[in-house]
Structures are given as structure tokens and as C-alpha cells.
Legacy VTK file of the C-alpha trace (Angstrom):
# vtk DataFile Version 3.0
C-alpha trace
ASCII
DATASET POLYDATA
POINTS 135 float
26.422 -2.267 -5.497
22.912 -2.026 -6.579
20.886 -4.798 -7.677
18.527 -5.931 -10.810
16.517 -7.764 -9.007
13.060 -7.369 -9.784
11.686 -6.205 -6.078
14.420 -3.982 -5.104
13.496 -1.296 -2.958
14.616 1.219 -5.497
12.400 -0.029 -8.202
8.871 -0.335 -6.180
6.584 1.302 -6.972
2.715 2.085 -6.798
-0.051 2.840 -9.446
-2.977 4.656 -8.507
-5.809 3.935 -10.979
-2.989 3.037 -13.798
-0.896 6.200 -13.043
2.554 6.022 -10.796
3.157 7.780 -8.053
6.119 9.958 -8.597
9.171 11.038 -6.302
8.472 7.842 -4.117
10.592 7.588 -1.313
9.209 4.421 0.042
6.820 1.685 0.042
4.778 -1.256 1.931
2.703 -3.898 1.863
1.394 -4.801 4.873
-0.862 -8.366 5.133
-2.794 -9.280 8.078
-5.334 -12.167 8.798
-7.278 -11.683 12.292
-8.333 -15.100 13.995
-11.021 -15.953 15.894
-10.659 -17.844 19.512
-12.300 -21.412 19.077
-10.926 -22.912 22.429
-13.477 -25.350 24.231
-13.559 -27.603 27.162
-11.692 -30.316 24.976
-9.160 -28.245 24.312
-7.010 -29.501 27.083
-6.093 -26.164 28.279
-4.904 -24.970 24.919
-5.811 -21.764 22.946
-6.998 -23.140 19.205
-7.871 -20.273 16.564
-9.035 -20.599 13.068
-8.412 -17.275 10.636
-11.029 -15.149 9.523
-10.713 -11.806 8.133
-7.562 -11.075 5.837
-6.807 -7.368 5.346
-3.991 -5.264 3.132
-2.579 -1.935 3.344
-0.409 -0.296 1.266
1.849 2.674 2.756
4.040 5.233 0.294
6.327 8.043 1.157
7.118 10.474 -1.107
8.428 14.311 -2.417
4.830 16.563 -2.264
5.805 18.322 -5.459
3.032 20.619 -6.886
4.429 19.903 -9.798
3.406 16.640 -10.052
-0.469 16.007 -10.096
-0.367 12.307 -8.960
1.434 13.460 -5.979
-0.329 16.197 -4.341
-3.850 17.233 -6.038
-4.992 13.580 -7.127
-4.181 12.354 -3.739
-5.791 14.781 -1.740
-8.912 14.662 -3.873
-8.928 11.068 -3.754
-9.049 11.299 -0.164
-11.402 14.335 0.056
-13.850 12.466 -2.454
-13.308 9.000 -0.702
-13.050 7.460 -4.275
-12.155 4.035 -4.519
-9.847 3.004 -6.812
-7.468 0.282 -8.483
-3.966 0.121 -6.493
-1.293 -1.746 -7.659
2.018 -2.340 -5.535
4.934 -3.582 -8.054
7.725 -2.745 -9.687
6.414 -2.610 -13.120
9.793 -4.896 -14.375
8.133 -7.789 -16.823
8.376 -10.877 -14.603
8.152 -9.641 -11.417
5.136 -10.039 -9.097
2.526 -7.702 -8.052
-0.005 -7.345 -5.534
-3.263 -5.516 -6.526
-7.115 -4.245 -5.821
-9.991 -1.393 -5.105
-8.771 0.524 -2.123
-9.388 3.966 -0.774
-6.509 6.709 0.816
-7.272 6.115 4.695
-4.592 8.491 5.622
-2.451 11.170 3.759
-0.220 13.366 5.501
2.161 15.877 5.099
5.517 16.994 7.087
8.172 19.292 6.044
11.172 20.955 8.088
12.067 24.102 8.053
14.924 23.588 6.016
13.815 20.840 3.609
11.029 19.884 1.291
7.717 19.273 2.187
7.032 15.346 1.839
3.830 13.288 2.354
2.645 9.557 3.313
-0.270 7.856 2.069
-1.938 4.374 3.533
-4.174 2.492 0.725
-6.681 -0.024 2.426
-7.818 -2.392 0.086
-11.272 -3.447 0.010
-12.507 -6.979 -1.220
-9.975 -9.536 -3.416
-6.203 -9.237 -3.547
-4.817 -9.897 -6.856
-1.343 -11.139 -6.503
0.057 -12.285 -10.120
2.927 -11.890 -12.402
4.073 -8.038 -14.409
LINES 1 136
135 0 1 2 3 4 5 6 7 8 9 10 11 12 13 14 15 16 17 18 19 20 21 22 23 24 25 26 27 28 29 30 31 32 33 34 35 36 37 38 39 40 41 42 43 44 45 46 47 48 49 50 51 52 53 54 55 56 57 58 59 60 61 62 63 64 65 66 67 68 69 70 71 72 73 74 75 76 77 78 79 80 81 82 83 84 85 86 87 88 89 90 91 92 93 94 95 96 97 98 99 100 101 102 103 104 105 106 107 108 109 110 111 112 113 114 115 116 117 118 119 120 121 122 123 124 125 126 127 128 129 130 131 132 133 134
């Protein structure tokens, strides 16, 4: 049974520069924070970190149709150009959360079989501030 709730799988989605992404198949959100070693001789023989740099990605999957500019043409130029631009990883449902920023296309690629359509991934980094507030 499928659900209404507002960060279902189904209902993800991401905006590039205001404009969905169509024919997603999937999505991510991926949130790291690096740490720094700050271990000294009164450490009694224990490792002790402190964070330092945070870091967000956001992956898509999705149907390569030429029909659909903010698939195929706007990503690749966007990549080609190395334009950085507002992401947004939600749902777009009023009340649910999003996650949000400048980022640039680090990776876009593109795999089809033989017998089956061609489909592409995409990985957003976002550079600077993370917005993270309510649709």
C-alpha cells in the first residue's frame, strides 16, 4: 500500500535552479562531516577528534529523455559550463522538509542496455551553507 507521507521515496524529488527534474528514478542525500585527530599525550591512549569540514551531495537517477530539457541538455550544459546553481532536495508537499544550496554537477553519466532506455545519474556537490527548512 503506498503511503502519504511527506518523504516517500516516490514523491522526492530535486529542483535544479527552481525547475524539477523529470522521469526521476531515484534520489539521495548524502551528509558527511570529516574530523580532525586531536589525540595528545594526556589522552590516556585514546583517539579524541573534534569535526571540521561538513560536506553534502546530492545523487539522482533518472529516464535521459530528449524530450525533456531538464533532463538531458540542461544537465549536460550545466556540467559542461560548470555553472553553479540553487539545488533543492524535497518533495515539494507543503509541510514537508527540504534540504537546499549552490552546488555544481560533479558527475553525470549515462548507461543504457541494449534492450532498454538510455538512463543517466547526476551527483550535486553543494558548496557553502545548507539550508534545511520547512516546504
Amino acid at each position: 500500500m503506498a503511503t502519504k507521507e511527506t518523504l516517500y521515496g516516490r514523491l522526492t524529488i530535486i529542483l535544479k535552479s527552481g525547475v524539477q527534474i523529470d522521469n526521476l528514478l531515484s534520489t539521495g542525500l548524502k551528509q558527511a562531516t570529516a574530523s580532525r585527530d586531536v589525540t595528545t599525550k594526556d589522552s590516556n591512549n585514546r583517539k579524541e577528534s573534534r569535526p571540521t569540514i561538513q560536506s553534502t551531495t546530492m545523487d539522482f537517477k533518472f529516464y535521459a529523455s530528449p524530450n525533456s530539457a531538464a533532463n538531458f541538455e540542461a544537465l549536460q550544459t550545466s556540467k559542461d559550463q560548470q555553472t553553479i546553481e540553487t539545488w533543492r532536495f524535497s518533495t515539494g508537499v507543503a509541510g514537508s522538509k527540504y534540504w537546499g544550496g549552490s552546488g555544481f554537477i560533479t558527475a553525470l553519466d549515462f548507461e543504457a542496455a541494449h534492450d532498454g532506455t538510455l538512463e543517466g545519474t547526476g551527483t550535486v556537490e553543494v558548496t557553502g551553507d545548507v539550508t534545511f527548512g520547512t516546504v
